[in-house]
C-alpha positions in Angstrom: -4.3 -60.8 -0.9 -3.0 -61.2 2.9 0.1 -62.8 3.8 -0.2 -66.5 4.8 2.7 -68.7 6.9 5.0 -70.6 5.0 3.7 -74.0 5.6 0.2 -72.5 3.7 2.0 -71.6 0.7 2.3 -73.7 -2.7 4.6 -73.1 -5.2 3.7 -75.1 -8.2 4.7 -75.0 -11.6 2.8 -76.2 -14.3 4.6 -77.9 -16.8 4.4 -80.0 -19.8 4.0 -80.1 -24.1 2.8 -77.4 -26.3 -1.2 -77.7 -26.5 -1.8 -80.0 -23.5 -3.8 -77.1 -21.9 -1.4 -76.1 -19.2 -2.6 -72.5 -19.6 -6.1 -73.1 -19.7 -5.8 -75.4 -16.4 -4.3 -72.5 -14.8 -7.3 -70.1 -16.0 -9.6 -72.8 -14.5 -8.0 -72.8 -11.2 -8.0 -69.0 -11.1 -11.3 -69.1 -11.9 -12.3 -71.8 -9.1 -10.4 -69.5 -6.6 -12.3 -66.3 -7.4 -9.2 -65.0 -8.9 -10.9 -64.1 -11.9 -14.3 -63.2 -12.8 -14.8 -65.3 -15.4 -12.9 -67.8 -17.5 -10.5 -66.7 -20.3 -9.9 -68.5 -23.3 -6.3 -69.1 -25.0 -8.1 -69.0 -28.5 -10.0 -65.6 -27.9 -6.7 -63.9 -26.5 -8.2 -63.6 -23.1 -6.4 -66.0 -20.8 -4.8 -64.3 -17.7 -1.5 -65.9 -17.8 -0.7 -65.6 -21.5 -1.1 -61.3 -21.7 1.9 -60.7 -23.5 0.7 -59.6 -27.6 3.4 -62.2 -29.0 1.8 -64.7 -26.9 -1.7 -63.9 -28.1 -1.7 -63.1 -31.5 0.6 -66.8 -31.6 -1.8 -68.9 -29.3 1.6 -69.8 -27.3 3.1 -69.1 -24.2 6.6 -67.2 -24.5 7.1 -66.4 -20.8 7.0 -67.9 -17.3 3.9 -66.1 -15.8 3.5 -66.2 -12.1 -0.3 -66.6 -10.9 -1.1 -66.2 -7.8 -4.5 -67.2 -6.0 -6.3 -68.7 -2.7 -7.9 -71.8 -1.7 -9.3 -73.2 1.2 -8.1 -76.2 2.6 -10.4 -77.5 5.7 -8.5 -77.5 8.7 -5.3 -75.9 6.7 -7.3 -72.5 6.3 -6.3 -70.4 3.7 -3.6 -72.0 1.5 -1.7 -69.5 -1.4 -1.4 -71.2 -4.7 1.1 -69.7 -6.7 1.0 -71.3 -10.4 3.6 -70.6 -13.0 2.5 -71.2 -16.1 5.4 -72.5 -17.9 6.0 -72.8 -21.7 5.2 -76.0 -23.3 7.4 -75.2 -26.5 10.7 -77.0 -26.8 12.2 -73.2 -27.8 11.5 -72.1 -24.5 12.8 -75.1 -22.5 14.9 -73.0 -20.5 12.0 -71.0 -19.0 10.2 -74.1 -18.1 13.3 -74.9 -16.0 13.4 -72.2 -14.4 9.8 -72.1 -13.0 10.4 -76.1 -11.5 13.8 -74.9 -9.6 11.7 -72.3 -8.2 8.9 -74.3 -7.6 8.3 -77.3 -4.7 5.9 -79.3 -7.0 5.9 -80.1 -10.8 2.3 -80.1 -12.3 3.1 -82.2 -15.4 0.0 -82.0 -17.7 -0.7 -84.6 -20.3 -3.6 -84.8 -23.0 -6.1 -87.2 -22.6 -6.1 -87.4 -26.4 -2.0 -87.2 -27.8 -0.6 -89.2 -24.1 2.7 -88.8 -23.0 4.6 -86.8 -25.5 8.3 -85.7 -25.9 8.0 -82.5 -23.9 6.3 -84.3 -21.5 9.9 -86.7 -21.0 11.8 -83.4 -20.7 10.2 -81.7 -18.1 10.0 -84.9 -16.3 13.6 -85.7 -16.5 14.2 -81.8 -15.6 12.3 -81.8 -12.3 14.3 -85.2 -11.3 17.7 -83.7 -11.9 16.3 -80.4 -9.7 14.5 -83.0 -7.3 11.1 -81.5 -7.5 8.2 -83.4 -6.5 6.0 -84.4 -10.0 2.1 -84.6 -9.6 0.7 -85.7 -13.3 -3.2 -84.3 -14.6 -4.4 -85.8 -17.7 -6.5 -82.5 -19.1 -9.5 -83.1 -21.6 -10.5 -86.3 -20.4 -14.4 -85.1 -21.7 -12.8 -84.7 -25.2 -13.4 -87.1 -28.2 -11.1 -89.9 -28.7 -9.9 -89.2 -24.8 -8.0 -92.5 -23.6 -7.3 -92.4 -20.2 -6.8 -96.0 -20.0 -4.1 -95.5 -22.2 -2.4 -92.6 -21.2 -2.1 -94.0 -17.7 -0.3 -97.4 -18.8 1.8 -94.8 -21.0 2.5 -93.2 -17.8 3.4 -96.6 -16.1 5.7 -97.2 -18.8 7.8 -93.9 -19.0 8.2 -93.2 -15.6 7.7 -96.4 -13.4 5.4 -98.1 -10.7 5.2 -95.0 -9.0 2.2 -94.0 -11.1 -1.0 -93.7 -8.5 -3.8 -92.8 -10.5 -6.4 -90.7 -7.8 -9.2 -90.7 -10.1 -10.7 -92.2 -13.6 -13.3 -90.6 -15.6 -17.0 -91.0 -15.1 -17.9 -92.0 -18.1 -21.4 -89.9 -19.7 -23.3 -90.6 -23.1 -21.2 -87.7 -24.9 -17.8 -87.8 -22.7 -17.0 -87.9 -19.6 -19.6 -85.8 -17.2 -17.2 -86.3 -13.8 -14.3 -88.4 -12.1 -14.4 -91.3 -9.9 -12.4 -91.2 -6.8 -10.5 -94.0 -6.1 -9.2 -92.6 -2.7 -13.0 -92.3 -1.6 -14.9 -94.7 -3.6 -17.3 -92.1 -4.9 -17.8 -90.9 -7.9 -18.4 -86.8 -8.3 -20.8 -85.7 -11.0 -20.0 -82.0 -12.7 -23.5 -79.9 -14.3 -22.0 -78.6 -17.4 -23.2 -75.0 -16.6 -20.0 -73.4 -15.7 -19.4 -74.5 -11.9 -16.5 -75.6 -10.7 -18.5 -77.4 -8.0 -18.7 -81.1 -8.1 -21.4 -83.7 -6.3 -20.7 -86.6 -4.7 -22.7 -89.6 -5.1 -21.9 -93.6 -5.1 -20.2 -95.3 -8.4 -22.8 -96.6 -10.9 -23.4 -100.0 -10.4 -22.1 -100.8 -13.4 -18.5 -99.7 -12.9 -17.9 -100.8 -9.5 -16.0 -103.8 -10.8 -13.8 -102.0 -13.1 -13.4 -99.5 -10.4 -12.0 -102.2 -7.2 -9.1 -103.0 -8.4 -7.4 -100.0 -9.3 -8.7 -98.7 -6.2 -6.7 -101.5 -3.9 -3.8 -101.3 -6.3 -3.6 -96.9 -5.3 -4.2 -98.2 -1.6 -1.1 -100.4 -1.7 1.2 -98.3 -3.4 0.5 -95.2 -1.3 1.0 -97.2 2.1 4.3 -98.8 0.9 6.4 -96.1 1.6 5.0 -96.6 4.9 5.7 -99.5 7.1 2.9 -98.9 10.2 0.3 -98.5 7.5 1.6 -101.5 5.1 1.2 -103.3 7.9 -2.5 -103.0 9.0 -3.0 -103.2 5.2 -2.1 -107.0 4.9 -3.6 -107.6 8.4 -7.0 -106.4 6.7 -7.6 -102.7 8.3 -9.6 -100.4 6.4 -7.1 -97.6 6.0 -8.9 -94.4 6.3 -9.2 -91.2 4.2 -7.0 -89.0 5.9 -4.2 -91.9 6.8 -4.3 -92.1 2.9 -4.0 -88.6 2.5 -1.0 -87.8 4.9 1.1 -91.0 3.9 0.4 -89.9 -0.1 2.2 -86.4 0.9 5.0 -88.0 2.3 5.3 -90.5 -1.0 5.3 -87.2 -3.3 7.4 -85.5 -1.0 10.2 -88.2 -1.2 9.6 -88.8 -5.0 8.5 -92.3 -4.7 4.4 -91.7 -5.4 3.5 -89.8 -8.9 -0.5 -89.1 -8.0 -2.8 -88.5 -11.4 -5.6 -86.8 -11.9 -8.2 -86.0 -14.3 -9.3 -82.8 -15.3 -10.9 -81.0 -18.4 -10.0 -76.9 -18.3 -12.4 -76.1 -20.6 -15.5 -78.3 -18.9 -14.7 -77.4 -15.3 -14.6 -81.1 -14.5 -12.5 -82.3 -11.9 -10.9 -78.7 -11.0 -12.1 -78.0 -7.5 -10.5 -81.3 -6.7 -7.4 -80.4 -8.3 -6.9 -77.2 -6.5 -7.5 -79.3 -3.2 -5.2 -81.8 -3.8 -2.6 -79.0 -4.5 -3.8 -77.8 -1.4 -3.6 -80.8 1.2 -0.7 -82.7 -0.3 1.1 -80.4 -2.4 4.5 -80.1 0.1 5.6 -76.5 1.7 8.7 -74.2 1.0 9.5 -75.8 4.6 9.8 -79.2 3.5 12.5 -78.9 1.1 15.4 -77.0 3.2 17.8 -74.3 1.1 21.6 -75.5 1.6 24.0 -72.6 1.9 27.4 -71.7 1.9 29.5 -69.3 3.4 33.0 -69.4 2.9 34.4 -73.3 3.9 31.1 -73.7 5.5 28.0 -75.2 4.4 24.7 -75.5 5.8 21.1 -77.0 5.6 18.4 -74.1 6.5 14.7 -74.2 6.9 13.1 -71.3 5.5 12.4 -69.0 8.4 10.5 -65.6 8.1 12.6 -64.6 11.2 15.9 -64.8 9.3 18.0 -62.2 7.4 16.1 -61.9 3.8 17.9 -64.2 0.8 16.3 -64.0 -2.6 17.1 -66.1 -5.7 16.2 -64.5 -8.7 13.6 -66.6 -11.1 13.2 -64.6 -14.6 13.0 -60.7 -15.7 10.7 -59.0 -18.0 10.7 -55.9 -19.4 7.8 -54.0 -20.2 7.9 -50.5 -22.3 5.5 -49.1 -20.4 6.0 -50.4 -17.1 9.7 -51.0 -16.9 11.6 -53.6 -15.4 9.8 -56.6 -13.2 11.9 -58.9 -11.9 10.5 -62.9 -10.5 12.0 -64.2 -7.2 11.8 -66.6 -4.8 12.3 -65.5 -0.7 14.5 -68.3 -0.2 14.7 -67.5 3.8 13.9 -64.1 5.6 10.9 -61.8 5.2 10.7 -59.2 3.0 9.4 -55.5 3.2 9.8 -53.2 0.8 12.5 -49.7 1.1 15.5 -52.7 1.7 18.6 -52.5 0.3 20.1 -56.0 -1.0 23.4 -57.0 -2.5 23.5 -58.7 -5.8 26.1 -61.5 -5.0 27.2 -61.9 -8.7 28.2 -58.4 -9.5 28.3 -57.3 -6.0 26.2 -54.4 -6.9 23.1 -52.9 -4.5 19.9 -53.5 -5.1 17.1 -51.3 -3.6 14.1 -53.3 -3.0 10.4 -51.3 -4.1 7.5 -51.9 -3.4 7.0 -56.2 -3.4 4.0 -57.6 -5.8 2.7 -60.6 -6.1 0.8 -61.1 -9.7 -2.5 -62.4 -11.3 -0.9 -62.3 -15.3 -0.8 -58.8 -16.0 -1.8 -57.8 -13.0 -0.2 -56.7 -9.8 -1.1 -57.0 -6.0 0.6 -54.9 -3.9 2.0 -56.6 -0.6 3.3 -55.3 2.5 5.7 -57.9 3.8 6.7 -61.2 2.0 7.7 -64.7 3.8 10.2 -67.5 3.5 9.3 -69.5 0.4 7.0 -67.1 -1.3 7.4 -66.0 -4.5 7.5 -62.2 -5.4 7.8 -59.9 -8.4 10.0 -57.2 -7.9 10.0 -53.6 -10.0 12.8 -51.7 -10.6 15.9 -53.9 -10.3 18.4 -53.1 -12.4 21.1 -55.7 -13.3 19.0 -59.0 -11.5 19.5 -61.7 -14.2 18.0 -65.2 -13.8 19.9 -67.4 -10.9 21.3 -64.0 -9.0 21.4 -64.5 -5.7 20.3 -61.3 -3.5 21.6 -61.3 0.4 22.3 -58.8 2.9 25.3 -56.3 2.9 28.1 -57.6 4.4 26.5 -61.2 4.3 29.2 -64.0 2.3 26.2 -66.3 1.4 25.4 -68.2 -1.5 22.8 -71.0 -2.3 24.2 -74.4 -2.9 21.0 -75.9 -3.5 18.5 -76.2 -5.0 20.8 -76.0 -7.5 19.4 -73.5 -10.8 19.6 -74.6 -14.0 22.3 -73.5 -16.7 20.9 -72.9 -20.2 21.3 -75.0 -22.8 23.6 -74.2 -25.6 22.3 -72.5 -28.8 21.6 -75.2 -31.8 20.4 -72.4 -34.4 21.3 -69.5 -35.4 20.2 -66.4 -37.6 21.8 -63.4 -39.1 20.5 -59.9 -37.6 20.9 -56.4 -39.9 19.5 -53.6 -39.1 16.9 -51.8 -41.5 18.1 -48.1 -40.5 21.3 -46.5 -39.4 19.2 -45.3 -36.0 17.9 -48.8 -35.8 22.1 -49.9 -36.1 22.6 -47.4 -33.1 19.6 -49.3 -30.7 20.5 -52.6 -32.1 23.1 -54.3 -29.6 21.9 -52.6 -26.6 18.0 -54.1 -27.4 19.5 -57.2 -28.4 21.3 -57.8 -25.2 17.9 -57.0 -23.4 16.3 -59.8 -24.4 19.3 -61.8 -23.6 18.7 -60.9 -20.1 15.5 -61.5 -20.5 15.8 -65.3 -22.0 19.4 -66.5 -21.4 19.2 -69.2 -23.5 19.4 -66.3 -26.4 23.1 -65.8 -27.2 24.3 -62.6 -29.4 27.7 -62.4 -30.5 29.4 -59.9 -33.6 31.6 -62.0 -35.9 33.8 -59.6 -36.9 35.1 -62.1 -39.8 32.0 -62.3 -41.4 31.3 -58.7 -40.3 27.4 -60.1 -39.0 25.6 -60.1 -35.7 24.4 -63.2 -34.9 21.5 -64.1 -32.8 21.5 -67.6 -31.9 18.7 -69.9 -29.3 17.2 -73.3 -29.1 14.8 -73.2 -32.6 13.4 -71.6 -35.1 10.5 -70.3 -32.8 12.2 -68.6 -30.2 14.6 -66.8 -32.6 11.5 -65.8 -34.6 9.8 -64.3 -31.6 12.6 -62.2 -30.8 12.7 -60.4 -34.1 9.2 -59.5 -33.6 9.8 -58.8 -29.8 12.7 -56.3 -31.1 10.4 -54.2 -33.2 7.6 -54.2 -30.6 9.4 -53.5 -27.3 12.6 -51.9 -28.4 11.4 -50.1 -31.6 14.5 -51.6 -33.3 13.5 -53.2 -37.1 15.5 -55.8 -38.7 16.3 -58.5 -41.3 17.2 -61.9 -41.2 19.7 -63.2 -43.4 21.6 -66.8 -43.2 24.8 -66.7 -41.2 27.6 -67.1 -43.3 30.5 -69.5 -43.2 34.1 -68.4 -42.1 35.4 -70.0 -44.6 39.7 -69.7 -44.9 42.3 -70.1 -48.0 45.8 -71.7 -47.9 48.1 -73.3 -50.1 49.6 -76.5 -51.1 52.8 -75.8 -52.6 55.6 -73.9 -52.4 55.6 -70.8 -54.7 58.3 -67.7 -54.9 57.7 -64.3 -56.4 58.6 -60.7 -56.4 56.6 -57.7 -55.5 57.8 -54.4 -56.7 56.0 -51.2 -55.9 57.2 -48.4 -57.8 55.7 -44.7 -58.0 57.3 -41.1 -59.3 55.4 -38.3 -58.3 57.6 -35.5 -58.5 60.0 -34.8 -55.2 60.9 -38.3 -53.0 59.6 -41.3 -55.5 58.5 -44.8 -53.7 60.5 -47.9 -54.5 60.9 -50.9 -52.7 61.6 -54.8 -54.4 60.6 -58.0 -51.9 61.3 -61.5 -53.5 59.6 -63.5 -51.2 59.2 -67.6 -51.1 56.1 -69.0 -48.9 55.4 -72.4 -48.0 52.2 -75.1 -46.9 52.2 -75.0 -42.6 50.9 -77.5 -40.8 46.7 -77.5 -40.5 46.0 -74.7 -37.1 49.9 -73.3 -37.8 48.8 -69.8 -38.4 51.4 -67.9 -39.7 55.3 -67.5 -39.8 57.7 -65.2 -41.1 61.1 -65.6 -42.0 64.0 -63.0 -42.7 66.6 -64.3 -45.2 67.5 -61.2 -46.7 71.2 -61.1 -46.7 73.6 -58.4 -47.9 71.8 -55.6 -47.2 69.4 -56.3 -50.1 66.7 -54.7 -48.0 68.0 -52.7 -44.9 66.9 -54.1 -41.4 64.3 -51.7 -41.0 62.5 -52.0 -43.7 61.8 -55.9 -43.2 59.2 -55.0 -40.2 57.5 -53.4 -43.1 57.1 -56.2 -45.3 56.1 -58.7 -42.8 52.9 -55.7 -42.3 51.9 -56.0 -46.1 52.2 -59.8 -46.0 49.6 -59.8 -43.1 47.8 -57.7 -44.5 47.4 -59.6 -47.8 46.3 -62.6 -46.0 43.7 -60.8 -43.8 42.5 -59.6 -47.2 41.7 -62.8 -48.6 43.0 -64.9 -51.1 41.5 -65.6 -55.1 37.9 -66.4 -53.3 38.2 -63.3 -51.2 39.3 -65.4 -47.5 41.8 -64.8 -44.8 45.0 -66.7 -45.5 45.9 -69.3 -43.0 48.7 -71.7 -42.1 51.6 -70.4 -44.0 55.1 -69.7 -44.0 56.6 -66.6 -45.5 60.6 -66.3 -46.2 61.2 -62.9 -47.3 64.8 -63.8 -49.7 65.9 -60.4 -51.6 65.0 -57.3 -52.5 66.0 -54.1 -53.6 65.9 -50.5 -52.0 66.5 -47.1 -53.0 68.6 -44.6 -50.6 66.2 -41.9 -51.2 62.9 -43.2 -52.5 62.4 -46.3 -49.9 59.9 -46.4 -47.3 58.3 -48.6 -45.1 55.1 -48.0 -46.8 57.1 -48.9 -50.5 57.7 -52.1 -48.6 54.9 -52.9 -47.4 53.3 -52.5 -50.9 56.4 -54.8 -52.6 55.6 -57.5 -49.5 51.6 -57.2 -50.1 52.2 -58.1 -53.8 54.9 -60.5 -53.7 52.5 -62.5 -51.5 49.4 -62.3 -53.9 51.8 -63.4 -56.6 53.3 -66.2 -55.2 50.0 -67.1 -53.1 48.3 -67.7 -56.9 51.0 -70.1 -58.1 50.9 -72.4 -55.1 48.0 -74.5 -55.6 45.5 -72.6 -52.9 42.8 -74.4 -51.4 39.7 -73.7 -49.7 39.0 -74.4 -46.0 35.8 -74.8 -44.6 35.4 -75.2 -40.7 34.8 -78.5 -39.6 32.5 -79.2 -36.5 32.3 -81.9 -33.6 29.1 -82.9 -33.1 27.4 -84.8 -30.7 23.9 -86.1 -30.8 22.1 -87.9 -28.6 18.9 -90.1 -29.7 16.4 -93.1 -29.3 18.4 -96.4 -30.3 15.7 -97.2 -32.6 16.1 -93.7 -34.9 20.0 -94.2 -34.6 19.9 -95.2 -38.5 17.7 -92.8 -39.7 20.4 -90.1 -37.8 23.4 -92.2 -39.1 22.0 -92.2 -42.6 21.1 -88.3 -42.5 24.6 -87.2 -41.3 26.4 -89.2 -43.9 24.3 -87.0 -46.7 25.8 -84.1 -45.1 29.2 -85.3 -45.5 29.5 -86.2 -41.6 32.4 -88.8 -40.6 31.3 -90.8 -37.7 33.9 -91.3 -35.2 31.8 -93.6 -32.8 28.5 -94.3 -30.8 28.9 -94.7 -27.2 25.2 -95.4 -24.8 24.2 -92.9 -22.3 22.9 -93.6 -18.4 18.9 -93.4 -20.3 20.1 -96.1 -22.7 19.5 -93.6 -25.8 22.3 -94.1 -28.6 25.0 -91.0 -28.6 26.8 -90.7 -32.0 30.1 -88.6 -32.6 30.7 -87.3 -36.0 32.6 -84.5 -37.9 30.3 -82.4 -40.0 30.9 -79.4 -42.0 29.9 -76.4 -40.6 28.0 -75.3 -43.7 26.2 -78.7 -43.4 24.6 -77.8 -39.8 23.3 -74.1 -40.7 19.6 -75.7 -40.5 20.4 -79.1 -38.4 18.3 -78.3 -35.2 15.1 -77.7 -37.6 16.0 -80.9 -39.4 17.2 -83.0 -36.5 13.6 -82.2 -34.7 11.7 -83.4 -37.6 13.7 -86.7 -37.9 13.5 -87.7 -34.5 10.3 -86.4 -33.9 11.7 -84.3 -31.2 13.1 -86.8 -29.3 16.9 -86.0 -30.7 19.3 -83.8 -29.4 22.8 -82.6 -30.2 25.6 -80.1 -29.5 28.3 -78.8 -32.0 31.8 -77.3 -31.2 34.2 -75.7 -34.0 36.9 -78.5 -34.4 39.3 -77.4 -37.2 39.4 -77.2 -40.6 39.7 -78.8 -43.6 40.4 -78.7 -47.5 36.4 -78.5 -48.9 36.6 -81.7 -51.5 36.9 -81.0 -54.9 33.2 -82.2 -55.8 31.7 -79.6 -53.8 34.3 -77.0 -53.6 32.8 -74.7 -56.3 29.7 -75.1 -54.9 29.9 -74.2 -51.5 33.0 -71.5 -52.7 31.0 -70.1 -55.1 28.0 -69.8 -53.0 30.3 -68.1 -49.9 32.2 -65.6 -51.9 28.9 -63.6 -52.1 29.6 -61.9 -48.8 
C-alpha cells in the first residue's frame, strides 16, 4: 500500500452500541476496497478486525483495531481509508474514545431494527466534547422489522435539526433490495449475489411523492450553512450535485450537518456508496489543525510532511508471539523508520522500527509515513496511550486535540493467584494489561491483604482474567473484595497488663495500668504519658506505646484495626533486673486488649460519597434503590444535559455490585462515581450481619 498526501487520507472511526454491526460494516468496506478476498463473518470467527481469540470465541470486540484500505475517489485519485473498529461494549468505553480523538470523522452506526440506543448517546456526546465531525449509517436496513422511518426521527430527536438523511431504503417484496438517493434523485438497485456494485436507475413511480420532500428538506439544510447557495435556493436555482457535495463537507466539517446513510453489512447494499462518501466528504488530517505548546507559547499547526515528526500515541497491544505493537497518529512530520524519538512523559528514547500500517492481524510494511496518518509501531517500550513522541531536544507538547482521560473504575474484583510461580508473574502481567487498557486499575490493599483489579463492568474485568491465563500464562481466582472494616470504642475503660515470665537467668516483668478513651470520628490515635514517680522508668514508656500500636493494628474482638482512640498510660511497675522493653511492650499490648473489651467497642464500616447521574424520569426508581441499601441522600442538583444528579452516603459494603445493578436499573443510561468519605458506627440491626460476614478474612 503506497503512501498517499495528507489531504487523501481518512481517518475514521467507527463507533457505536454492542451488536449494531460496526465490525461487519468495516468487513464490508474491506471487502469493497479489495482489501480482503472475501467477506468474514463475526459469527464464524472470521472477521478481519476482530482476530484476537477473546474477541472470537465471545462474538465481541475487546480492542481498537486499525484497518486500513483504498478507494478511489474520481478526481481525488486514490484516497486511504483508515477504519478503527471500535468497541461497542459500555466496558470498553475508554477504547472507543480513544479511536474518535485519533480520528477526523466519527462513523456512528445505528440498527435499523433496535434505533438509537444508550451507547449510541455516549459516543455521540464523546466525539462533541473531542470536536469530531459525526457521520450516522443506519446498518441492516434489509432486515425484518427495519424502521428507518423511525430511527431517523429518533435521530432528529437526540441530536437535533442537523440530521440530513442522504438516502432511504428502496423498498423490495422481502426487504429492502437498494437505497434511494436523495442528493441525486435516483434510486440504486443492489443484485443480491455478493457485489458491492450498485445500479442506478430512476425512483419507482410510486415513491416519487414520498421521496420529494425529504429530498428539498436535505437540499435546504445542507445550503444553510452557506449563504451564496441559500441564496440561489430561494431565488429558484437548481443547486447541482457537486455544489451539494462540497457545501455538505464544509457542514460536517463545522459540526452543523449529521449526513445518514443506509447500509446493510451483511447484504452489500449501500456500501460502495458509503466508502465514497467517506471518500469525497469525509474531511482531511489538514482540516482540523494540531495546537501546540512550547514553553509560554502556543501555536496552531497544519499538519505538514515537511516538519520535524510529532507522534501521539493511540493504544498498545501486546502479543506473545509478536511482542509489543504500539497505535499512533503522525500528528505533523513524516516518518521513516531507524529514528530515534523522545517520549515526552518519561523523557525516555524511543527508537522508531520498521512503520506498519495494518489490515486486523495483518501487517503492511511502509517506507515513509505522512502528517495525519495513522501507524502501528513494533517494539516500543514504555509508549502508553496519550504519550506524546517528539524530537530530542524538542519542548513540544499537544494542546489539542485534547485525549481523553479514563474513566474511573465502578467495579471491582479480588485477584489470588492459583500457584506460588503464578504469585511471582502475577503483578508484573497485571500491570500489562493496565498499559494495555488504562481504564483497568490494580492496586494491593495491604489491609485486607488482596490485589484488587478494578474497570468499568463486569465484562471487561472478566476478559482480563482470561486474557491473564492466555497471554501471560498467569492463572487465577476471583474472590469478592472485602470491606476494610475498623473497631473503636465508646467509653472510657482502664486496666492493667502484666507480662510476667521466669525462665531461669534474667526473668521478664513489666506492669502498665493504662486508661483509654473514645477520639473524635478520623482522630487516629493518641498517646499519653502520666506515669509519675518513676512507676515505669522513662525508657521504658516508648515501649509500651509499641505494644499499644501493635494491639490496635491487630484488631480488636472482630479481628479489625483499632481506630480513633486515646491511650493514657497511668502506672506501672518495673523490676531493676528483670524489665525490658520487650516486658513492656507485652504489659502495654494486654492492658489495651483489656481495657479495649470493657469499653463498649463498635464496629466501623467505611462510608462512601456517591454520585450518580441519571434520566429525570428513573430518578425514583434510583432514589428508591439507594435507600434499600442504607444510602442517605444529601441532595439532587440538574446537570448542563438536564439528567437528574443525586448525592448520597452509602455504605461501602452496599456498593460491592452497584455498577452491575445501577446498569440494569437504568437501562444503561445511569452513571455514578464513589469516593471513600469516612466512617461510621454499622447500626445495630445489621451489625452482626455484615460483622459476622467480614470477620471471615
Amino acid at each position: 500500500m503506497n503512501q498517499v498526501p495528507s489531504e487523501r487520507i481518512r481517518n475514521v472511526a467507527v463507533v457505536g452500541g454492542h451488536g449494531v454491526g460496526k465490525t461487519s460494516l468495516v468487513e464490508a468496506l474491506l471487502y469493497h476496497a479489495g482489501a480482503v478476498p472475501r467477506l468474514g463473518r463475526v459469527d464464524d470467527g472470521t472477521s478481519t478486525c476482530d482476530h484476537d481469540p477473546d474477541e472470537i470465541a465471545h462474538h465481541l470486540s475487546v480492542d481498537l483495531t486499525l484497518a486500513s484500505c483504498t478507494v478511489e475517489a474520481g478526481a481525488l485519485g486514490t484516497v486511504v481509508l483508515n477504519l478503527l473498529d471500535a468497541p461497542g461494549e459500555a466496558d470498553f468505553a475508554y477504547q472507543a474514545a480513544c479511536g474518535l480523538a485519533a480520528s477526523d470523522l466519527a462513523l456512528v452506526v445505528v440498527s435499523a431494527t433496535t434505533g438509537v440506543d444508550v451507547r449510541t448517546e455516549d459516543v455521540v456526546e464523546a466525539a462533541a466534547a473531542l470536536g469530531v465531525p459525526r457521520f450516522f449509517v443506519v446498518n441492516g436496513i434489509d432486515r425484518d422489522r427495519a424502521d428507518v422511518e423511525g430511527v431517523l426521527a429518533d435521530l432528529r430527536q437526540r441530536f437535533g435539526a442537523g440530521i440530513a438523511p442522504l438516502e432511504l431504503p428502496l423498498p423490495g417484496p422481502e426487504g429492502a433490495t437498494g437505497v434511494i438517493d436523495l442528493l441525486a434523485d435516483t434510486a440504486v438497485t443492489y443484485r443480491g449475489d455478493g457485489s458491492t456494485r450498485g445500479s442506478a436507475g430512476p425512483i419507482p413511480p410510486e415513491l416519487v411523492a414520498a421521496e420529494s420532500p425529504v429530498h428539498d428538506a436535505l437540499v435546504e439544510g445542507i445550503v444553510v450553512g452557506d449563504d451564496g447557495l441559500m441564496e440561489r435556493y430561494l431565488e429558484g436555482d437548481a443547486i447541482g450535485f457537486d455544489e451539494l457535495e462540497a457545501s455538505l463537507a464544509g457542514g460536517i466539517l463545522t459540526g452543523t450537518v449529521f449526513p445518514v446513510v443506509c447500509t446493510s453489512a451483511t447484504s452489500l447494499i449501500g456500501i460502495d456508496r458509503l466508502a465514497t462518501f467517506l471518500a469525497e466528504v469525509g474531511p482531511s488530517p489538514l482540516a482540523r489543525p494540531v495546537v501546540l505548546s512550547a514553553g509560554d507559547e502556543v501555536v496552531e499547526v497544519t499538519p505538514s510532511p515537511d516538519a520535524d515528526p510529532l507522534l501521539r500515541v493511540v493504544a498498545t497491544r501486546t502479543d506473545p508471539y509478536v511482542g509489543r505493537a504500539t497505535l499512533c497518529r503522525v500528528l505533523t512530520g513524516s516518518l521513516t523508520g531507524d529514528r530515534t524519538l523522545v517520549n515526552r512523559r518519561t523523557r525516555a528514547e524511543e527508537r522508531i522500527h520498521a512503520p506498519e500500517r495494518r489490515l486486523g492481524a495483518t501487517s503492511i510494511p511502509l517506507d515513509r509515513v505522512t502528517a495525519g496518518d495513522l501507524v502501528v509501531l513494533p517494539k516500543l517500550s514504555g509508549a502508553l496511550p496519550g504519550d506524546v513522541l517528539a524530537p530530542k531536544g524538542a519542548p513540544v507538547d499537544v494542546v489539542a486535540p485534547a485525549f481523553p482521560e479514563p474513566a474511573p473504575p465502578v467495579l471491582a474484583t479480588a485477584i489470588v493467584p492459583r500457584s506460588a510461580s503464578d504469585d511471582d508473574k502475577l503483578m508484573g502481567a497485571l500491570h500489562r494489561l493496565c498499559e494495555e487498557d488504562p481504564s483497568l486499575v490494580v492496586s494491593r490493599v495491604d489491609e485486607t491483604h488482596q490485589s484488587v483489579l478494578a474497570g468499568a463492568g463486569e465484562t471487561q474485568l472478566a476478559l482480563a482474567v482470561d486474557r491473564l491465563a492466555r497471554r501471560f500464562g498467569v492463572s487465577v481466582d476471583r474472590e469478592d473484595v472485602r470491606i476494610p472494616y475498623r473497631e473503636t470504642i465508646t467509653a472510657e475503660a482502664t486496666a492493667e497488663g502484666r507480662h510476667k515470665k521466669q525462665t531461669g537467668g534474667h526473668g521478664q516483668f513489666g506492669v502498665a495500668t493504662l486508661r483509654i478513651a473514645p477520639l473524635p470520628r478520623g482522630e487516629g490515635f493518641a498517646f499519653v504519658d502520666e506515669v509519675v514517680g518513676g512507676a515505669i522508668p522513662r525508657q521504658f514508656i516508648p515501649a509500651v506505646r509499641k505494644g499499644v500500636e501493635e494491639a490496635m493494628a491487630a484488631g480488636g474482638l472482630s479481628g479489625f484495626p483499632v481506630v480513633d482512640v486515646s491511650v493514657a498510660c497511668v502506672d506501672g511497675k518495673h523490676h531493676p533486673v528483670d524489665s525490658s522493653e520487650q516486658s513492656f511492650a507485652q504489659a502495654g499490648a494486654l492492658a489495651f486488649r483489656a481495657a479495649f473489651a470493657e469499653a463498649q467497642p463498635v464496629l466501623l464500616e467505611p462510608i462512601s460519597l456517591v454520585e450518580v447521574t441519571v434520566p429525570a424520569e428513573l430518578q425514583g426508581d434510583v432514589l428508591g434503590d439507594l435507600s434499600a441499601r442504607r444510602g442517605r441522600v444529601l441532595g439532587t442538583d440538574v446537570d448542563d444535559r438536564g439528567r437528574q444528579v443525586v448525592r448520597a452516603n452509602v455504605p461501602t459494603a452496599e456498593l460491592a455490585r452497584y455498577a452491575v445493578d445501577l446498569r440494569a436499573i437504568t437501562g444503561g443510561r445511569g452513571r455514578f462515581r464513589a469516593e471513600h468519605a469516612r466512617y461510621e458506627p454499622v447500626p445495630p440491626a445489621v451489625a452482626a450481619r455484615y460483622g459476622a460476614a467480614a470477620a471471615e478474612r
